[in-house]
N, C-alpha and C positions, 0 to 999 in steps of 0.2 A: 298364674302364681308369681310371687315374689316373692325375695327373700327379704328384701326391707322390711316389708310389713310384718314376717317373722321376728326381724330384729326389734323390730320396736314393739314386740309384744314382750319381748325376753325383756326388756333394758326394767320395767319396773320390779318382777322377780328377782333378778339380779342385784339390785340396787337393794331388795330385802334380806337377800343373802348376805351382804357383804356387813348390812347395819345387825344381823344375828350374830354373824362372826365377831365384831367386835365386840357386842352383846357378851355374849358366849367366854369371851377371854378376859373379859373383866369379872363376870362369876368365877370363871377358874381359879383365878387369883384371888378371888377374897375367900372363895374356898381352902384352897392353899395356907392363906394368912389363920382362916380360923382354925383348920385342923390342928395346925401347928401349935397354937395359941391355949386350945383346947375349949375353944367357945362353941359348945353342942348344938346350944339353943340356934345360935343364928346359922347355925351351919347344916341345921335341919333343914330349915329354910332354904337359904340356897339354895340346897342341893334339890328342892324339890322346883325352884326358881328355874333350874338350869335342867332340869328334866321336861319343863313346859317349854323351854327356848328353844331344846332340842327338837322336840315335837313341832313348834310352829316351823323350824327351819326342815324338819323333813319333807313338812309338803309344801312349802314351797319349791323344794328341789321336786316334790314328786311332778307340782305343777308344770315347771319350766320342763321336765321330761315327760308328760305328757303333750308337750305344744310341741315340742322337736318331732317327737316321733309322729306326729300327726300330718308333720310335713311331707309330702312325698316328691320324695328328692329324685325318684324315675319319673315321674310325670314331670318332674319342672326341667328335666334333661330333655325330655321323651317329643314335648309340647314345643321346643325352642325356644320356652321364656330366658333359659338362662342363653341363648347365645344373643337373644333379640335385647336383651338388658345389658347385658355385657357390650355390645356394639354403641348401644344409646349411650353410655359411659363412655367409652371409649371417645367418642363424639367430642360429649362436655369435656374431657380430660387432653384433648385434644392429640390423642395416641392414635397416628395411621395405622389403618386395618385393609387388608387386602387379602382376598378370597371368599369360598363362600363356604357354609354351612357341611362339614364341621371339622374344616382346616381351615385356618387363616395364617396369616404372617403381618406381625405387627414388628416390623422392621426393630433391629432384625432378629426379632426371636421370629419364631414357628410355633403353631397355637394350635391342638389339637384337640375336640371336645370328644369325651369317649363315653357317649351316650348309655351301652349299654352296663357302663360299671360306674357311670356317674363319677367320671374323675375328667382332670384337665391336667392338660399335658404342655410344658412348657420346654423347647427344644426337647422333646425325648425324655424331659422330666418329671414325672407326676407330683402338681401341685393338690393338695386335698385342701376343696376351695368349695365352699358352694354358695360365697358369694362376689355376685361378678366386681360389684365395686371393690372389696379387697382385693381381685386378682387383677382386676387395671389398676391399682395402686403399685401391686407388683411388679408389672410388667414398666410402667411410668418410673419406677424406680428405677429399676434395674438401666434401662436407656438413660437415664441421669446421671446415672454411677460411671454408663461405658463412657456418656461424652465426656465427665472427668479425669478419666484415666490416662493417664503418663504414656502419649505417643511417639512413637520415635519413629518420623516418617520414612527418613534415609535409609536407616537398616531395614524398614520392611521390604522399600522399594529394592535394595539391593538382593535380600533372599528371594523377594519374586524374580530378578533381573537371572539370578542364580539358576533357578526352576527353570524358568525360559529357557537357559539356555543347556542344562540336561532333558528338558522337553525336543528339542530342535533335534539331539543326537539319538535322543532313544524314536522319536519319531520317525527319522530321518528327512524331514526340514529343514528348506533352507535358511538360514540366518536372518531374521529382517519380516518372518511373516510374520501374517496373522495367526494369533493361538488361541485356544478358548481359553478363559479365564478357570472353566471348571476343572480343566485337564492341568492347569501349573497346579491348583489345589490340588490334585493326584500326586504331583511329585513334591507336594511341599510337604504332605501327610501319607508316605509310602503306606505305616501300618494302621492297622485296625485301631489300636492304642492312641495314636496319634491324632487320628480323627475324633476322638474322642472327647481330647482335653483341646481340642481344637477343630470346632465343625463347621460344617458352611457357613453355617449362618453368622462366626466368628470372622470367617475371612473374609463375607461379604461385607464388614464394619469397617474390616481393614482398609477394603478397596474403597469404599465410598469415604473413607477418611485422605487416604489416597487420592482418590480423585477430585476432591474438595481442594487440595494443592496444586493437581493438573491444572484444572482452572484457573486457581489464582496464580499460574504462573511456572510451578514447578514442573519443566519438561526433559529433565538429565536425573540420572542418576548420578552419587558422589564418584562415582568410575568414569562418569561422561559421556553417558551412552543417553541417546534421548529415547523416549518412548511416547506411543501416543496406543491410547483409546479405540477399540472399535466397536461401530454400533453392532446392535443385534438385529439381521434379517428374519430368526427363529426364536421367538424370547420364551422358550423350552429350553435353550442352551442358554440365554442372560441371567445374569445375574440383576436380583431386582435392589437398588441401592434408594437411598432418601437422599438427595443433595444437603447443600445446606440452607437451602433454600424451603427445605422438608419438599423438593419435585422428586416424583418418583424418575427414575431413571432407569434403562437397562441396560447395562455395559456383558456385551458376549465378548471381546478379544483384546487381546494386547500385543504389540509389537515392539522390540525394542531394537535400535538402530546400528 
């Protein structure tokens, strides 16, 4: 199954609909014109004009709702055509995908397909999608919007530097180690709430924008405390980041000096 091939059955139904409607509003209005007018004759007419319009435009709706519901939209969940379609997109569209069947993580959102209620899940989101090429437009969007967006490196680096080091005391840590990166996110989002309007997969953007500076150079924070990077031995505890390079990376620790 495909949905394309659904779509492009819909587009000529569609295109009938829209030329009825306009059909349709130019009878209303000369109807309008004649009642007012008091012209019988041609308004007999009409109205009997606009009673055949109706009628061709019913089935065509009846048509277009007879190809919908013909689709089975659990078998094209059930089959893998929509994640194996959704991947070949993602391809062309050139949106990194990593995982497999029926999690992925399209940096960095989180993609979950929920087979048995035929929805898609975007971080924790339910998008009502059931076609993959709009929903890799969505997701291609949405990573366009985050790379646009007004970064302020120094103050992020400074609230993580902050975290660190309420991480160090509630730990009991000494000053200068390695930290997981997932555990400053625990202290940067104590509540439930806060995780919310701000989740991993948000601060995994941050770091890999973050570290896209490490590299080109940025090693201090505006306090003047340096920091550096550490790899992951367990990349269950990494964090998975896109360089700028779009190289997948996984960063597990930070130290700050």
């Amino acid at each position: 199954m495909n949905y394309e091939d659904l779509y492009q059955s819909l587009q000529p139904g569609e295109k009938s609909v829209k030329e009825s409607l306009t059909s349709l509003q130019k009878l209303y209005k000369t109807i309008v014109r004649e009642t007012e007018s008091g012209d019988l004759k041609y308004l007999s007419r009409d109205l009997g004009n606009l009673a055949q319009a109706v009628d061709s435009l019913s089935a065509t709706i009846a048509n277009l709702s007879s190809s919908v519901e013909a689709f089975d939209t659990k078998a094209y969940f059930e089959s893998g055509d929509f994640a194996t379609q959704m991947l070949d997109i993602c391809q062309e569209k050139e949106v990194d995908v990593k995982g497999e069947f029926p999690v992925y993580e399209m940096f960095p959102y989180k993609v979950k397909l929920d087979v048995e209620n035929q929805d898609v899940y975007l971080n924790k989101k339910r998008i009502q999608c059931m076609r993959p090429a709009s929903f890799v437009n969505t997701v291609k969007a949405g990573q366009e919007k985050l790379s646009k967006a007004r970064f302020n490196v120094e103050s992020f680096a400074a609230e993580l530097e902050e975290a660190y080091d309420l991480a160090v005391l509630k730990l009991n840590r000494k000053s200068g180690s390695d930290l997981y990166l997932t555990n400053l996110y625990k202290f940067l989002t104590p509540m439930s709430r806060f995780r919310r309007d701000y989740d991993l997969q948000s601060f995994s953007y941050d770091i890999s924008r973050l570290y896209e500076e490490y590299i080109n150079g940025m090693t201090e924070t505006k306090n003047g405390r340096s920091f550096n990077f550490g790899p992951a031995h367990n990349n269950k505890k990494a964090i998975r980041i896109l360089d700028a390079n779009g190289m997948e990376q996984f960063l597990a620790t930070i130290r700050f000096a």
